[in-house]
C-alpha positions, 0 to 999 in steps of 0.5 A: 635777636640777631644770629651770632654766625661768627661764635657758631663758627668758632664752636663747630671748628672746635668740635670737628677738631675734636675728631681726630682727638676721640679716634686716638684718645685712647691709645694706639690701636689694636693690631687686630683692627686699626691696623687694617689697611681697610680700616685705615682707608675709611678712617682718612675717607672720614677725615677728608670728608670732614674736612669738606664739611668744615669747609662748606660750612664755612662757605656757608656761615659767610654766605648766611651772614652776607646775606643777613646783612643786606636782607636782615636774615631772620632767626628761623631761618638762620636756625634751619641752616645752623640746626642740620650743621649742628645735628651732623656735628653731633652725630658724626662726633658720637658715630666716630668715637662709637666706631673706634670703640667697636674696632678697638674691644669686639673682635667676634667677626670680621668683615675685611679684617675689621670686627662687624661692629668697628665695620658698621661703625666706620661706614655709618660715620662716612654716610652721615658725613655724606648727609651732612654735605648733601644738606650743605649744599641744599643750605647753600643752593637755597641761600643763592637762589634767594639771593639771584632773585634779589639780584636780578629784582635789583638789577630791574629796579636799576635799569628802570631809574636808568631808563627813566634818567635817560628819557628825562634828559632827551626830553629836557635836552629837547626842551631846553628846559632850565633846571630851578637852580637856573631860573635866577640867570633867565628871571626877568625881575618880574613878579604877579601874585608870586607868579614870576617871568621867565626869559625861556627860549622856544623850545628846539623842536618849535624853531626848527619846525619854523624853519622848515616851513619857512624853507617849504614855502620858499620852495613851493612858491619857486616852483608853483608860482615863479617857474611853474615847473609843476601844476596848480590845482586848476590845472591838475584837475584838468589834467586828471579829467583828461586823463579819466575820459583817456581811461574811458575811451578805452574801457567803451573801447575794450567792452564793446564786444559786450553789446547785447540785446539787453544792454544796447543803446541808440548810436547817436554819433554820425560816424556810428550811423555812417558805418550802420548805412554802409553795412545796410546798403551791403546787406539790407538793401536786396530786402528792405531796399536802399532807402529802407522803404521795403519790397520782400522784406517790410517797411522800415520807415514807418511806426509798424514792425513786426518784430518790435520798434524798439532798439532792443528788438531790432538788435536782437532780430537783426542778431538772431534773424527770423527764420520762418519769415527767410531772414538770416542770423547775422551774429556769425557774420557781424560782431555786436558793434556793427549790429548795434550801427545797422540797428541805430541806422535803422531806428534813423530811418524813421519818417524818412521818405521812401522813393516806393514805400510798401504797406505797414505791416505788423503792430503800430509802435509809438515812442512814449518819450520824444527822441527816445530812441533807446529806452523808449516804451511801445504802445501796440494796436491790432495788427494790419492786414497785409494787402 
């Protein structure tokens, strides 16, 4: 059953107009108590403030039937607006008539001129008048929060059919599909088993596709194949390889310095061996001779040594020399890429013919790989007698 919101108007504007008729019902009043300034001051305090109630309540009747009307208010919760209104009515009708007689008959005391009771009563109709506003305006903040909720679901509910429109259409623009209202213009006449034939077009995004493409080829053909301004790939490879052994050269050349006994190699190159000869000749001859066949130092030339044949060993003897034997420490006077030339020299030198060769000395030292010269293993036997 719906709420008559228009009938309960009408009958609370009757009662509030009620109010002014029961405070003068019963004639003028007394000299000694209405006739109070301060009496008076409350009397048009009252009327002002029912006259905000009866507004409010207005506000909030066409509220609740706005309301009723979109959301289909139900009867309890139109029953807890209408119920406070409808208590206040009542109580500020019965404190204002109580008011009036109190100020009119009992004269025993006073409070500002006005009898207790008429005092009491006046002030009790102000306060339920404030009680009534007060839950006028809970009523009606209650009822527009309700409502902002439905809004702002309304309002999302409409952006998310607008959103979704709008992706449809950019994607039939796209697509340029046609709409079944104008499949009759593109129907070829065609029919199998009620499947029909359409004279679609390829869709925009296909065709310009194919055109790009087409207008890439173009391009690469002009310039791979016709001006050959920029290389194929045979030629881009070798251009990479050219430049990766740059790279290396320079890597072998900036790391150089990190030659040590544990990581030197065999220096096959001529130019490698021509510098290690000049630096032995500066250096090594006055000890091993020229020709390395050996006079206060030993034999280079032959399969014994005394400290090692291999590169590692030569390397870290010539690096560290042999102070007990008289040879000197050259690390302070060469850097890592010269000893590894003198010690690639040296390891050269193996079965070469010394003008003067002097007697082995030391453990006999086999490579166990042929040309092996950097990696190779030894195979010690008894050491020689020095003649």
């Amino acid at each position: 059953m719906k709420l008559q919101l228009s009938n309960f108007y009408k009958w609370a504007i009757f009662l509030f107009m009620l109010l002014p008729a029961k405070l003068f019902a019963a004639g003028p009043p007394k000299p000694s108590d209405l006739s109070n300034p301060f009496a008076q001051t409350l009397v048009l305090v009252i009327i002002i403030l029912a006259v905000c109630i009866a507004i409010l309540a207005n506000v909030l009747l066409s509220a609740a039937q706005f309301r009723s009307k979109k959301t289909e208010l139900k009867k309890d919760d139109a029953s807890n607006i209408v119920k406070p209104l409808m208590v206040g009515i009542l109580l500020l009708t019965s404190f204002s008539s109580f008011a009036q007689e109190a100020a009119a008959t009992n004269t025993s005391g006073l409070i500002s001129g006005i009898s207790t009771s008429g005092f009491y009563g006046l002030v009790a109709v102000v306060v339920v008048e404030l009680l009534i506003l007060l839950g006028l305006l809970y009523n009606l903040k209650f009822i527009l929060r309700k409502e902002k909720v439905i809004v702002i679901k309304e309002i999302s509910e409409e952006d998310a059919v607008v959103k979704e429109s709008t992706f449809n259409k950019w994607w039939d623009k796209i697509n340029s599909f046609k709409s079944v209202k104008e499949e009759a213009t593109i129907d070829l006449g065609h029919d199998y088993d009620g499947i029909r034939e359409l004279d679609n077009r390829l869709p925009p995004w296909w065709l310009y596709g194919f055109y790009l493409c087409i207008i890439f080829a173009v391009i690469y053909l002009w310039r791979y194949h016709v001006s050959e301004t920029a290389p194929l790939s045979k030629e881009e490879f070798a251009i990479e390889m050219k430049k990766a052994d740059e790279e290396k050269a320079l890597y072998l050349k900036n790391s150089a310095n990190n030659v040590d006994e544990t990581n030197v190699k065999y220096l096959s190159a001529e130019a490698d061996l021509a510098a290690g000869k000049q630096i032995f000749t500066q250096a090594c001859a006055a000890c091993h001779l020229a020709d390395g066949g050996g006079s206060v130092g030993p034999n280079l030339t032959d399969d014994y040594w005394l400290h090692g044949g291999d590169i590692k060993d030569i390397f870290k003897t010539i690096k560290y020399g042999v102070v007990e034997k008289g040879m000197k420490s050259w690390k302070d006077d060469y850097g890592p890429v010269k000893i590894a030339q003198i010690a690639s020299y040296i390891k050269s030198l193996k079965g070469s013919k010394p003008a003067v060769p002097k007697a082995p000395q030391g453990d006999y030292f086999e490579e166990t790989q042929a040309g092996a010269k950097g990696d190779s293993a030894a195979v010690k036997t008894d050491s020689l007698t020095v003649k």
